[in-house]
FIDRENPA-998524 format. One line per field, with one value per residue (C-alpha): residue number from 1; residue in one letter; x, y, z. Coordinates in steps of 0.25 Angstrom, whole numbers, plus 5000, padded with zeros to 4 digits. Example, Ala and Ser with C-alpha at 12.3 -4.5 7.8 and 13.67 -1.06 7.14 Angstrom:
<mikols>
num = c(1,2)
residu = c(A,S)
c1 = c(5049,5055)
c2 = c(4982,4996)
c3 = c(5031,5029)
</mikols>
This chain:
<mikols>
num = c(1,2,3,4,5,6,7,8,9,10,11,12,13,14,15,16,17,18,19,20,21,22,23,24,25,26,27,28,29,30,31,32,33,34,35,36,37,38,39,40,41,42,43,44,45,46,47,48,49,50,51,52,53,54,55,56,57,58,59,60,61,62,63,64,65,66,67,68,69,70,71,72,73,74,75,76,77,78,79,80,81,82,83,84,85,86,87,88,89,90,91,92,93,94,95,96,97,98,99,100,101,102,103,104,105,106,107,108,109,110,111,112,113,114,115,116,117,118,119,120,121,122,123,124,125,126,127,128,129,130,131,132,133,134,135,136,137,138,139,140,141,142,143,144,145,146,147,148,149,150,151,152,153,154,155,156,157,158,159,160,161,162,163,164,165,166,167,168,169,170,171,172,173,174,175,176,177,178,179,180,181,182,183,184,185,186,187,188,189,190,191,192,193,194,195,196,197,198,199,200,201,202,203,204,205,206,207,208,209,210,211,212,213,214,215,216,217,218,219,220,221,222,223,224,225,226,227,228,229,230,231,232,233,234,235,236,237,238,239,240,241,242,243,244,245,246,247,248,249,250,251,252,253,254,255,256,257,258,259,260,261,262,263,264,265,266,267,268,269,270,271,272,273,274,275,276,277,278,279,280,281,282,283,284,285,286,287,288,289,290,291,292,293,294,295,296,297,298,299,300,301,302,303,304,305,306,307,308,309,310,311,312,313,314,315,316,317,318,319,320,321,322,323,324,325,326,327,328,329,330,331,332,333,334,335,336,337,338,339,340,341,342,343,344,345,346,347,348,349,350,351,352,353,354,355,356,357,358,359,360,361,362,363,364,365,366,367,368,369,370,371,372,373,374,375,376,377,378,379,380,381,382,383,384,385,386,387,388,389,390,391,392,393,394,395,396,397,398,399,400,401,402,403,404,405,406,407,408,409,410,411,412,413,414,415,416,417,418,419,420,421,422,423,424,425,426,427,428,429,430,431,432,433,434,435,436,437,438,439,440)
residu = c(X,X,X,X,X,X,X,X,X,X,X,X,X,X,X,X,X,X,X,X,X,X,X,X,X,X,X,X,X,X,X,X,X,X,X,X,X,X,X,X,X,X,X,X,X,X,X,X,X,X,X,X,X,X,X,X,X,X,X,X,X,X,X,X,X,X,X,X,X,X,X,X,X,X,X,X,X,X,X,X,X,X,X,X,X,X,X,X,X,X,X,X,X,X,X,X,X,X,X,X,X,X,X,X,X,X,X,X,X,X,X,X,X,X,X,X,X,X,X,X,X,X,X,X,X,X,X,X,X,X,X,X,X,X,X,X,X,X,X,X,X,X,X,X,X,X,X,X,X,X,X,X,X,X,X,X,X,X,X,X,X,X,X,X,X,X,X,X,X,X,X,X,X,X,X,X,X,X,X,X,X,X,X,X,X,X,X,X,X,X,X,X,X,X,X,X,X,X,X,X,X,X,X,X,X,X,X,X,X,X,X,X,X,X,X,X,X,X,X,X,X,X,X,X,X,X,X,X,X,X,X,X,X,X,X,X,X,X,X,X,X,X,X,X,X,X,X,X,X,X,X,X,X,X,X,X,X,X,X,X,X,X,X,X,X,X,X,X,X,X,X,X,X,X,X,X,X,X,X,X,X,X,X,X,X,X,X,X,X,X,X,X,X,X,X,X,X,X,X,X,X,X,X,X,X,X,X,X,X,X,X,X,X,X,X,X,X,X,X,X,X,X,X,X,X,X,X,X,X,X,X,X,X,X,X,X,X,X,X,X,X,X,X,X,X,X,X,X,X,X,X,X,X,X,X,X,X,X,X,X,X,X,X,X,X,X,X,X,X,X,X,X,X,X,X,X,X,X,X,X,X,X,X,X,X,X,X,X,X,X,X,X,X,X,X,X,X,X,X,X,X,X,X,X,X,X,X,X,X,X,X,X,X,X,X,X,X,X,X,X,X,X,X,X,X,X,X,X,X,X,X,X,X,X,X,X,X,X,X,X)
c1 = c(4993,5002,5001,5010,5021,5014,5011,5015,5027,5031,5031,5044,5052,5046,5060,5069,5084,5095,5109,5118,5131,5144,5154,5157,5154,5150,5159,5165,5172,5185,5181,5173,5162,5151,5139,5126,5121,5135,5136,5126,5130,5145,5136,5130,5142,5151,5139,5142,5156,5154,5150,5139,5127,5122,5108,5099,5097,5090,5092,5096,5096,5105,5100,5111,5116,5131,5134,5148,5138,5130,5142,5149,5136,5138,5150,5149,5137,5134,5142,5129,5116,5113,5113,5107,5110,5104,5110,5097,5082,5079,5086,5083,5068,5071,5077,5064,5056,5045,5045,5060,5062,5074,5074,5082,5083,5092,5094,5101,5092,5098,5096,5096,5084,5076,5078,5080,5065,5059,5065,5063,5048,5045,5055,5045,5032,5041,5046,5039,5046,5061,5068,5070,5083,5090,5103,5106,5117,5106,5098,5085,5075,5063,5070,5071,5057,5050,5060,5054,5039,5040,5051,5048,5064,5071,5084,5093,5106,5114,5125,5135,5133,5144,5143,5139,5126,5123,5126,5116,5105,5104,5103,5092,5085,5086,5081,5067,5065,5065,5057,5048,5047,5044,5034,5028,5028,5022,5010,5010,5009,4997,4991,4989,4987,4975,4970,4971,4965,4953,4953,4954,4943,4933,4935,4931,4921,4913,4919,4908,4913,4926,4924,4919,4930,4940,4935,4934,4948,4953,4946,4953,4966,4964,4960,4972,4984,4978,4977,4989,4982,4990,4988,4980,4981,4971,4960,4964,4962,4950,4945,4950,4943,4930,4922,4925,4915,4906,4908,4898,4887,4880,4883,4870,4870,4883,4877,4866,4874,4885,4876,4869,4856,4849,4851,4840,4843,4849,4856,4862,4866,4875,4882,4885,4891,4902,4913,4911,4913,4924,4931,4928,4936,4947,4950,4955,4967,4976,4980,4968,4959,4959,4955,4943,4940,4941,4930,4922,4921,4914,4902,4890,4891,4905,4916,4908,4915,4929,4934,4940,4952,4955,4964,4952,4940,4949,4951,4938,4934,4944,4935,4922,4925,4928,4918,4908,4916,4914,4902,4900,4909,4899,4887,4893,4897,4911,4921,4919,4904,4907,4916,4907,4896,4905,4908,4894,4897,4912,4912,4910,4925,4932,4940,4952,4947,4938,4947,4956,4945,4944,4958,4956,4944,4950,4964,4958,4963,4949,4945,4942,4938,4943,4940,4950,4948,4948,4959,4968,4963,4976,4975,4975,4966,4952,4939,4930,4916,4912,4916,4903,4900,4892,4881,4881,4890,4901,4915,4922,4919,4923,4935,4941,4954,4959,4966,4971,4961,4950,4958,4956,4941,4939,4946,4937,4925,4929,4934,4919,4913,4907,4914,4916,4929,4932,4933,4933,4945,4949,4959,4964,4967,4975,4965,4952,4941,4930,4938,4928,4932,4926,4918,4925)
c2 = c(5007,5004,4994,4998,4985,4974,4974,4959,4952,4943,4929,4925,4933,4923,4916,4915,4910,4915,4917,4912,4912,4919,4915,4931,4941,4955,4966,4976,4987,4992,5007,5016,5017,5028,5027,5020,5029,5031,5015,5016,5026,5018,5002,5014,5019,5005,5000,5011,5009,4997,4987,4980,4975,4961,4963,4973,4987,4982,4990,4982,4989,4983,4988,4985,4994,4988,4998,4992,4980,4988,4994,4980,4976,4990,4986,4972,4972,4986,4982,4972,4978,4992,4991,5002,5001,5007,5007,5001,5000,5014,5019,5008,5010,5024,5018,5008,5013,5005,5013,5009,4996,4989,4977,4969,4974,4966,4972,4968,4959,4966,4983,4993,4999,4988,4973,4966,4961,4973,4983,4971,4971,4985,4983,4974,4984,4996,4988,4973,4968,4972,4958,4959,4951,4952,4949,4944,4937,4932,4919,4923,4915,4923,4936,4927,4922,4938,4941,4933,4935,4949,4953,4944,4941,4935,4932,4931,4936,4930,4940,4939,4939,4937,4946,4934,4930,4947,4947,4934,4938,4951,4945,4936,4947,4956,4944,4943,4956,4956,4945,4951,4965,4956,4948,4963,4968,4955,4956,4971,4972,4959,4966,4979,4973,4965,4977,4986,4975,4974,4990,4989,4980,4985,4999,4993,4983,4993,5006,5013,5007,5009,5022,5023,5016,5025,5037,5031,5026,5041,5046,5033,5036,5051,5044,5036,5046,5052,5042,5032,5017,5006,4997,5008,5004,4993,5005,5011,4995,4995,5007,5003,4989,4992,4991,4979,4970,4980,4972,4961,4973,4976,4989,4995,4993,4999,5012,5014,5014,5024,5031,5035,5027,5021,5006,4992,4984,4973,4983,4991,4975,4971,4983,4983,4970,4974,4978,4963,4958,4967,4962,4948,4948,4957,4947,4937,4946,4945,4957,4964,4957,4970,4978,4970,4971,4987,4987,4975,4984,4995,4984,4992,4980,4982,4970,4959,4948,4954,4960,4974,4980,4993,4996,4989,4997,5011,5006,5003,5018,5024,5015,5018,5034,5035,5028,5037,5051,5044,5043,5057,5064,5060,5066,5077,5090,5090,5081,5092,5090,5075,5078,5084,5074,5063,5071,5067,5053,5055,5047,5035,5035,5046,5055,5052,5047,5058,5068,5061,5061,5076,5079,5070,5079,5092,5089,5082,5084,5089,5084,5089,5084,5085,5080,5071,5064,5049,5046,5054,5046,5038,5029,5036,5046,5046,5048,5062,5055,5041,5036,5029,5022,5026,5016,5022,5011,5017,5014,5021,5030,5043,5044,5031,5030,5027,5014,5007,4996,5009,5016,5001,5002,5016,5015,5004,5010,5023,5015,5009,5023,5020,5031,5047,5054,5061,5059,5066,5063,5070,5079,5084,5096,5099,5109,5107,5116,5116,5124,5120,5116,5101,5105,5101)
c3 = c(4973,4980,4990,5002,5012,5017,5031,5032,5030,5018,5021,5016,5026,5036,5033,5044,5043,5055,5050,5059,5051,5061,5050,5049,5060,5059,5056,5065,5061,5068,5061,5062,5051,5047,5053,5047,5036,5030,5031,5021,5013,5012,5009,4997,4992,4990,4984,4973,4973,4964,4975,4967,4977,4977,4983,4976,4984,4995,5007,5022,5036,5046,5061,5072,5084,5082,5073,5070,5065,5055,5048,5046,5040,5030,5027,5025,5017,5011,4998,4995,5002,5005,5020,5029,5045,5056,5070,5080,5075,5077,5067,5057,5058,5054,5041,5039,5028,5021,5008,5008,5015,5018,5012,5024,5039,5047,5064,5075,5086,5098,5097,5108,5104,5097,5095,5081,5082,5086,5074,5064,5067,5064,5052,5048,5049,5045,5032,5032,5019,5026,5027,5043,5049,5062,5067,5081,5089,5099,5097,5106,5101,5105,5099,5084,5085,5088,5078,5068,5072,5074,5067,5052,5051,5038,5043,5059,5056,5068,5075,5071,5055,5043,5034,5023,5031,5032,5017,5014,5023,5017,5003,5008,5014,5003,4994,5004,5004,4988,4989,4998,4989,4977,4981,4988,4975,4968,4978,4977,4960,4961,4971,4964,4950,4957,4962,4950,4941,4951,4950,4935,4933,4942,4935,4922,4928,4936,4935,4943,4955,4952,4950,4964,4970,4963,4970,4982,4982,4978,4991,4998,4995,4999,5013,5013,5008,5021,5033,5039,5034,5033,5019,5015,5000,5004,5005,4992,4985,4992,4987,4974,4974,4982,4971,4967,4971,4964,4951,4955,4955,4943,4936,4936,4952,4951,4943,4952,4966,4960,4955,4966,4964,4975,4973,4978,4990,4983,4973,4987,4993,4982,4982,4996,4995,4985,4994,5000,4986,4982,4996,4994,4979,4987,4996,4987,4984,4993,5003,4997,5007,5017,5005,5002,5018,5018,5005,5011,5022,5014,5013,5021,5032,5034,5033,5038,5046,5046,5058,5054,5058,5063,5049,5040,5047,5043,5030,5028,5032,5023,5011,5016,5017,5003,4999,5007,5003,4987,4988,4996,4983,4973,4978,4983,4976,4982,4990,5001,5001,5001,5013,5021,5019,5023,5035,5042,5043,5046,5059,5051,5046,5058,5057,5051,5040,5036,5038,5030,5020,5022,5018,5006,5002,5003,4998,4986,4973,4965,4951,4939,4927,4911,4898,4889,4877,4878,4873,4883,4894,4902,4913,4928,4923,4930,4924,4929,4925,4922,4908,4901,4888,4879,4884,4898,4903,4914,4909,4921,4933,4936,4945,4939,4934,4920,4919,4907,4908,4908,4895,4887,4892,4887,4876,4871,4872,4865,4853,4853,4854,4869,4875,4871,4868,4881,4897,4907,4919,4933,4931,4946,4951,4964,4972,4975,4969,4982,4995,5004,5018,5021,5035,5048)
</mikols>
C-alpha cells in the first residue's frame, strides 16, 4: 500500500527568513541566449562536462517573466543544481508534477498573469512538500503576510539578489525539502509497518474475520481503481482493519455469524459494537483516525456524535457497498446474481457507486481453483478453501493471502501432523466463464 502526499504541509517549513543581501546584483546578459528548454539542456550538458555538482539531483524551477533574469540564474547556477525555468506561472504550473516534484520553487512577486502568492499557493496543493520561495524588490507588508498564510514560504529572496545569497538559499531549500522527504518516508514506512502488523495479527488471531475483510477489501479496491477520491488509501486500511475489533468476540460467536447462523440478542449486540472497538483502537495511531471513522461508521447506528463530512460519508458508502455485495457473493451462485440482487436496494449508495460496482463485477478477473502440495506454498498466494486442523480448528479463511508469518503457522502444524499434505489456492484466469449481461 501505498500511502499517497500529505495534504498538509510540514511543520518545519513554517521557518521564515528574508534575504536581503545586494552585495551582487542580478546578471544581464548583453547576448542573445537560447530560449528556456535549451537553458536546461546547456545547465545538463556542463554538468557532464566534468562540472561536479554540490547538491545531490534535486531538481529547482525558477518562475520570472524577465527573461534575461532567468538565463543569468541558468548560468550563474546551473553548474551546482539542476534548474528548470519557466517564463510566467502559466507555463510553470504546466511543469508541476506531484509524481515528480520539484524539490524548491522559487517565482517573481510581480507576474502579468498571476502574482508570486497566488502561483506559490497552488504550488503548494499541486506539489505540498516543494520548498516555496519568492523574490521581490517590493516591501508590501500585506503581500509578505498572505504570502506566508497562504502561500507556506521558506525563504524572501529580496530583488536584486547576488548570486552567493541565490546559491545559499538554494542549499537550504534543498536541505528542507530532504528533510521534509525523510521524515515523509519515516512516517510513511511506520505507518504501513503498523498497519501490516495489525493485518498480520488479526489474520492469525481470527482468521474468519480476516478472511471476510480480505474479500471485502478486493471488491473495495475494484470501487476505487474506478472512482476520483482523494486519500483513498484510507478506505483500502479500513477495509483491511475492519475486523479488527472482532478480536474481543469470542470464536464460536464468530463461527456462527459467518457462518450464516441465526445469532441471540446479546450475541447479535456485541457484534455490532465491533467496528466502534476496532475504531476506538485506530484512533490511537496517528493519521489513522479517518480510517477508524469510516469502519465506526459501518456500526448499524451509524457514527454517533461526529459530524460527517461530505468526503467521510462517501467513504463510508464505498466500505458499506462492499461489505453488502460480500455478503450478496456468498449466498448467491454468481457475482452477477449478487449484482442483481444488490440492484434492489441501490438507492441506498446512488449511482456512481454502483455503476462503479457494475464495472467491477463484469470486468473481474474470475477464479479458479488448483491443488498443490504443501510444501510449494509461497507468500502472495491466496487460499481457495479454508485451511483447518485436524481438530476442526479454522487456521485460515478462504480468500486470505499467504504471508510469511501464515507459512511459520502452517508449517508448524504440518510438522505435528495437524494438517494434510495438499491445499488448494486461486489460480486466476483473465475472462470470465458466465457472459451474462448484469440487468439495466
Amino acid at each position: 500500500m501505498v500511502v499517497k502526499g500529505r495534504s498538509k504541509r510540514p511543520q518545519s517549513q513554517s521557518r521564515i527568513s528574508v534575504v536581503t543581501h545586494r552585495s551582487r546584483n542580478w546578471p544581464t546578459l548583453d547576448r542573445s541566449l537560447p530560449n528556456g528548454d535549451n537553458e536546461r539542456a546547456m545547465s545538463r550538458r556542463r554538468r557532464t562536462m566534468g562540472t561536479s555538482r554540490s547538491v545531490g539531483t534535486s531538481r529547482v524551477l525558477v518562475v520570472d517573466d524577465d527573461e534575461k533574469l532567468l538565463r543569468g540564474v541558468v548560468r550563474q547556477q546551473g553548474d551546482s543544481f539542476d534548474i528548470s525555468t519557466a517564463k510566467g506561472p502559466r507555463e510553470a504550473l504546466d511543469q508541476i508534477d506531484p509524481d515528480c516534484p520539484f524539490a524548491v520553487v522559487i517565482s517573481d512577486m510581480r507576474m502579468p498573469e498571476m502574482n508570486g502568492v497566488d502561483f506559490l499557493k497552488e504550488v503548494c496543493a499541486r506539489s505540498p512538500e516543494s520548498v516555496r520561495m519568492i523574490m521581490t524588490g517590493f516591501a508590501e507588508l500585506n503581500l509578505i503576510i498572505r504570502a506566508i498564510n497562504e502561500g507556506h514560504i521558506f525563504r524572501f529572496l529580496a530583488k536584486p539578489c547576488s548570486e552567493q545569497d541565490m546559491a545559499l538559499s538554494l542549499r537550504a531549500g534543498i536541505r528542507q525539502y530532504e528533510l521534509v522527504r525523510s521524515e515523509h518516508d519515516l512516517v510513511e514506512g511506520t505507518l504501513h509497518g503498523s498497519v501490516d502488523m495489525l493485518a498480520d495479527m488479526l489474520s492469525l488471531v481470527r482468521p474468519l474475520a480476516f478472511g471476510q475483510s480480505v474479500r471485502v477489501r478486493r471488491i473495495v479496491e475494484g470501487l476505487l481503481s474506478r472512482l476520483d477520491i482523494d486519500d483513498a488509501w484510507q478506505v483500502e486500511i479500513a477495509a483491511m482493519l475492519s475486523s479488527l475489533g472482532c478480536v474481543t468476540l469470542p470464536s464460536t460467536l464468530l463461527e456462527k455469524k459467518f457462518m450464516g447462523q441465526p445469532l441471540t440478542s446479546e450475541e447479535q449486540t456485541q457484534f455490532d459494537r465491533h467496528p466502534e472497538l476496532a475504531s476506538r483502537l485506530l484512533h490511537k495511531i496517528p493519521r489513522l483516525e479517518s480510517v477508524g471513522d469510516i469502519i465506526a461508521a459501518q456500526a448499524p447506528g451509524g457514527l454517533q456524535g461526529v459530524q460527517q463530512s461530505p468526503e467521510l460519508t462517501r467513504k463510508s458508502k464505498v466500505l458499506r457497498l462492499a461489505f453488502e455485495y460480500e455478503r450478496l457473493e456468498k449466498r448467491s451462485k454468481s457475482p452477477l446474481h449478487a449484482m442483481n440482487e444488490l440492484r434492489k436496494s441501490a438507492e441506498k449508495f446512488g449511482d456512481e457507486l454502483v455503476d462503479a460496482l457494475v464495472d467491477y463485477v463484469r470486468q473481474e478477473k474470475h477464479a479458479e481453483s488448483r491443488t498443490i502440495s504443501i510444501h510449494s506454498l509461497t507468500e502472495g498466494q491466496v487460499l481457495a478453501e479454508e485451511l483447518r486442523c485436524s481438530g476442526g480448528t479454522l487456521l485460515m479463511s478462504k480468500g486470505q493471502k499467504i504471508t510469511e508469518s501464515a507459512l511459520r503457522m502452517i508449517e508448524n502444524h504440518y510438522q505435528h501432523g495437524a494438517i494434510g499434505d495438499t491445499v488448494k489456492v486461486v489460480s486466476l484466469v483473465s475472462e470470465p466463464k458466465e457472459s451474462a449481461v448484469l440487468n439495466a
